[in-house]
C-alpha distance (Angstrom), angle and dihedral (degrees) to the residues before:
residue distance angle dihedral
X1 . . .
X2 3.80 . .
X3 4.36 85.3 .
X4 4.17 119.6 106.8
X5 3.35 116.0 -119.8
X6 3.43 92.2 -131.7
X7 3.75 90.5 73.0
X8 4.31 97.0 52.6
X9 3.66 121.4 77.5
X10 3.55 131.3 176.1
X11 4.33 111.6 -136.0
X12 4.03 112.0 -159.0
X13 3.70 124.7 164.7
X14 3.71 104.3 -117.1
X15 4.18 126.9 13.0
X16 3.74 97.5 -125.5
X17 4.55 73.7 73.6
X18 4.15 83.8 62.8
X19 3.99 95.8 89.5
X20 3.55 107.2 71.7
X21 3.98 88.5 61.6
X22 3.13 94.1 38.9
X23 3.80 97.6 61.5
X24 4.09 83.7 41.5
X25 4.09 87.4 55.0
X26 3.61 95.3 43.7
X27 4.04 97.5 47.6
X28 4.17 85.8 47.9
X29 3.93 95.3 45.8
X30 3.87 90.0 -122.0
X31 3.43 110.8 149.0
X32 3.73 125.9 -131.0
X33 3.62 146.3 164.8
X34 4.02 132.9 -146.4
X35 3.74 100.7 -122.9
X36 3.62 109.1 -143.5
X37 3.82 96.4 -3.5
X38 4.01 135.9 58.7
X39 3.70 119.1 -98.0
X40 3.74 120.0 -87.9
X41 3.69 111.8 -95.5
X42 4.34 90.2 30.3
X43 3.66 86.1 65.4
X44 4.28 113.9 111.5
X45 3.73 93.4 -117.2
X46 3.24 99.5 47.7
X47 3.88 92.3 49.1
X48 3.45 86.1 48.1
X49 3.82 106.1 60.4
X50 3.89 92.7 33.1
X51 3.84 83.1 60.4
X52 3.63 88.9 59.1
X53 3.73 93.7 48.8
X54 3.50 90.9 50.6
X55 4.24 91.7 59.9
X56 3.42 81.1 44.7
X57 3.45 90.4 68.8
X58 4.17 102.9 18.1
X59 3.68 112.7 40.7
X60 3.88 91.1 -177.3
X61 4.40 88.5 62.4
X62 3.54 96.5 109.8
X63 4.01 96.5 166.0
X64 3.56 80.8 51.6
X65 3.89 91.6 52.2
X66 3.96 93.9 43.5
X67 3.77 97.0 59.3
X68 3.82 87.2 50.3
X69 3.98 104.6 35.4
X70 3.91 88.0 89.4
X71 4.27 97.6 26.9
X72 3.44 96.0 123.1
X73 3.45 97.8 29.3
X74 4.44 109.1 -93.4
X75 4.10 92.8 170.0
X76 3.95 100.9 -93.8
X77 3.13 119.1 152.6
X78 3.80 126.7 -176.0
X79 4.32 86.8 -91.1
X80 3.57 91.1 51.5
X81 4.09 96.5 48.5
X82 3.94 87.4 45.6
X83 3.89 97.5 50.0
X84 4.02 87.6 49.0
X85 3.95 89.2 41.3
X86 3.95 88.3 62.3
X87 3.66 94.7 41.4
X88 3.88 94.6 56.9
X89 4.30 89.1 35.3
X90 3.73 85.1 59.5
X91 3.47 98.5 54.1
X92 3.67 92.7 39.1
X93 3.65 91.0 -122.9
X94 3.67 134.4 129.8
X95 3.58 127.1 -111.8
X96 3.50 102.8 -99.0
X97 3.94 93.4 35.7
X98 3.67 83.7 59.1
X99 3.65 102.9 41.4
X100 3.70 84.0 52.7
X101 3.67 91.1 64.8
X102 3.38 99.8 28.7
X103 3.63 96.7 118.9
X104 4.08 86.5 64.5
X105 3.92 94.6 65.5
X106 3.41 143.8 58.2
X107 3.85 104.4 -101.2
X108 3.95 121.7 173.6
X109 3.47 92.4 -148.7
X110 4.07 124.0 128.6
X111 4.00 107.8 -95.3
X112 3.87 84.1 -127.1
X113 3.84 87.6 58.8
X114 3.86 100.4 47.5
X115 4.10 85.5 45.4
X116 3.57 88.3 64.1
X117 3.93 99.7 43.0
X118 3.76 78.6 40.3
X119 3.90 85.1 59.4
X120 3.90 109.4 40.9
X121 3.68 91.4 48.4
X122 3.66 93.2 53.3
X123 3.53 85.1 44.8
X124 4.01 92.6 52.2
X125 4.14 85.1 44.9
X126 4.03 88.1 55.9
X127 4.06 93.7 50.8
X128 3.92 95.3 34.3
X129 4.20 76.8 59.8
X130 3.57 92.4 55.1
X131 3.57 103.0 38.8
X132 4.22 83.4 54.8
X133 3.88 91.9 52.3
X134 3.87 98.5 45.1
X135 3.43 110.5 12.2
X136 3.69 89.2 162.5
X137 3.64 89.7 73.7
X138 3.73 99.0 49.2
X139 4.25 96.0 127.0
X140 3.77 85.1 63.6
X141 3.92 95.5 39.5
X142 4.16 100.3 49.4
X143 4.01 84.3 42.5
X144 3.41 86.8 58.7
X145 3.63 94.8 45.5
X146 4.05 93.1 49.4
X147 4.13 84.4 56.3
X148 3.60 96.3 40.3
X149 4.09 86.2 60.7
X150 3.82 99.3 50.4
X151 3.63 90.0 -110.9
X152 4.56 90.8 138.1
X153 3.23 89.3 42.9
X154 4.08 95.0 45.7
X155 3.89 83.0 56.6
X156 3.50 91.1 50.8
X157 3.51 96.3 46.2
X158 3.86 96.2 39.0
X159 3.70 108.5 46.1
X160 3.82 146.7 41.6
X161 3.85 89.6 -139.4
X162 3.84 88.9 51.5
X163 4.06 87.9 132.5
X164 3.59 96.9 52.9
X165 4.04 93.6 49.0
X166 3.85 92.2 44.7
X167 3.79 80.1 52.8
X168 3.94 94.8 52.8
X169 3.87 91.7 44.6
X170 3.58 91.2 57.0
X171 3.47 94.2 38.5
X172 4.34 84.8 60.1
X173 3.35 87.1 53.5
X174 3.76 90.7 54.4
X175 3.88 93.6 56.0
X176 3.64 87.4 49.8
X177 3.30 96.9 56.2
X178 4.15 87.3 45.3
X179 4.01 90.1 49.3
X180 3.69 85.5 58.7
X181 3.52 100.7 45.8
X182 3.98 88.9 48.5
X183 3.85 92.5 38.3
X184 3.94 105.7 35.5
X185 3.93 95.3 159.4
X186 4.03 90.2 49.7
X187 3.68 122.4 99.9
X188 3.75 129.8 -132.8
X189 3.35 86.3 -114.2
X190 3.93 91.1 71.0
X191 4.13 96.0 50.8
X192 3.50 83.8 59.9
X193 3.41 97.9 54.1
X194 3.94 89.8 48.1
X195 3.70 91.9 41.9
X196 4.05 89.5 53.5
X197 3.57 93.1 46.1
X198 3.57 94.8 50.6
X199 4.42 90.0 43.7
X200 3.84 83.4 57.0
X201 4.10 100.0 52.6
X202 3.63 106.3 125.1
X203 3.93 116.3 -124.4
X204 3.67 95.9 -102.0
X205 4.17 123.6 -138.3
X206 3.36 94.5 -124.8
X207 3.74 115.1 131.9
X208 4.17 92.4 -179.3
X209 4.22 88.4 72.6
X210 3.88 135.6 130.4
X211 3.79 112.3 -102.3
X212 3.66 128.7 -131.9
X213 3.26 123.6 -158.2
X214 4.01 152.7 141.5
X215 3.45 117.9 -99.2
């Protein structure tokens, strides 16, 4: 009390460390910024495996399914996603409804291309399975999902800071596993909801903040 924020800062060794505080900050209304870095649940990989989750658990989320059609890399380009775009528009059907059918209509896309949509959705059936028959245990089951897809070794492959996002997946998967140790009658449903509304917190223009930032 009585000190501006501007003048505290939290030091940690690595910024996949960054989400513990962060949650702290954000359930106390004290402002903060990640110095040097983006916060926790804005950063790609992040986005990118809670997008899964999300068509996981809502096959109509196309947004959802276009950051992630190509996340590993399935050889879409921007022709590809708009020819399949107007197939499933047409029919008024999402993505994945379509792509679940797909071998009932006439699509002009590449065999190579409806092989992989062919793929990931029977992949998404498989874990949608498991998450009905233990849904207890759905840490372990969407972890399991996110390696099943390539998505580690897509960071590996992809990045010169592949360490550091493995580190921040994993560390997700930690506060999941907290949330549902601190909320045991909450769904998964409702750490989505939290974790979206937190991804879309605008970078406020605050100067008097908390900083974040590796030692």
């Amino acid at each position: 009390r009585g000190v501006d924020y501007s003048k505290i800062a939290v030091l940690y060794r690595a910024s996949y460390l960054t989400l513990p505080f962060e949650n702290e900050f954000m359930q106390r209304r004290i402002p903060y910024r990640v110095f040097g870095g983006q916060k926790f649940f804005q950063r790609k990989e992040i986005k990118d495996v809670l997008a899964y989750f999300r068509i996981l658990y809502n096959i109509k989320d196309d947004i959802s399914f276009e950051r992630i059609v190509n996340v590993p890399r399935r050889g879409f380009g921007d022709t590809s996603l708009d020819l399949l775009k107007a197939e499933k528009e047409e029919l008024g059907l999402s993505y994945l409804e379509y792509i679940s059918d797909i071998d009932k209509y006439e699509t002009s896309l590449k065999p190579r291309h409806t092989t992989q949509l062919v793929l990931l959705n029977n992949k998404l059936n498989a874990t949608r399975n498991k998450l009905k028959e233990n849904e207890e245990a759905y840490p372990k089951i969407l972890d399991d999902f996110i390696r099943d897809i390539g998505y580690y070794d897509y960071l590996q492959s992809e990045d010169d800071k592949a360490e550091e996002r493995q580190e921040n997946v994993k560390a997700l998967f930690d506060n999941i596993i907290a949330f549902l140790k601190q909320n045991p009658s909450s769904t998964f449903d409702e750490y989505l909801e939290n974790a979206t509304l937190q991804s879309a917190q605008d970078e406020v223009d605050n100067n008097d903040q908390v900083s974040l930032m590796t030692v």
